[in-house]
C-alpha positions in Angstrom: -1.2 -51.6 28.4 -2.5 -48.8 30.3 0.6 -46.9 29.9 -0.2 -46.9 26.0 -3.5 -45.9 26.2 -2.6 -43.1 28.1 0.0 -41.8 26.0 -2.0 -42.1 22.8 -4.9 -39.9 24.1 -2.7 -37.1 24.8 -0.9 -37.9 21.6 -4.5 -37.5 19.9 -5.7 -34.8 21.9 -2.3 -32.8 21.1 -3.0 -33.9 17.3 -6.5 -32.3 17.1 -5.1 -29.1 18.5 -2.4 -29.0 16.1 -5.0 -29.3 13.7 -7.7 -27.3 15.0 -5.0 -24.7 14.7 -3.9 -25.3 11.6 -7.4 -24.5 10.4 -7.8 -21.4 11.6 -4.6 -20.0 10.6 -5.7 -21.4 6.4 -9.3 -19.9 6.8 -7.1 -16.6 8.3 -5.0 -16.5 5.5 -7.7 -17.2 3.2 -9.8 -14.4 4.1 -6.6 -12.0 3.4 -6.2 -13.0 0.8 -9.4 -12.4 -0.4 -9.5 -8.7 0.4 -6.3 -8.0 -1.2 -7.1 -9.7 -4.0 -10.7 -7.3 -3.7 -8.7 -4.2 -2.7 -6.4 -4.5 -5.9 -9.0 -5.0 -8.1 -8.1 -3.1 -11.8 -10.1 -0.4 -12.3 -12.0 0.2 -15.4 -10.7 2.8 -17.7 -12.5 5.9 -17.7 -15.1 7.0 -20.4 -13.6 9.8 -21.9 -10.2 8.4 -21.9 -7.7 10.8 -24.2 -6.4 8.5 -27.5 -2.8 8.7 -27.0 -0.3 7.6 -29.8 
């Protein structure tokens, strides 16, 4: 039985790293995302814009 035991904790230690890792790469891609989406932004026309036909 202790063989299990054993086996499982590394199994859930290796499973919390996995997701500990996994976290940090969403939040990561998250926060790109965000300043793209802020960098791209469309810009408001101007005041005196020229009426083109």
């Amino acid at each position: 039985m202790t063989k299990k035991t054993d086996w499982t904790g590394k199994a859930a230690m290796a499973g919390a790293a996995i997701g500990s890792a996994a976290l940090a790469a969403a939040l990561l891609y998250a926060s790109r995302r965000k300043e793209r989406a802020e960098k791209t932004e469309p810009k408001a026309p101007p005041a005196d814009a020229p009426e083109t036909d």
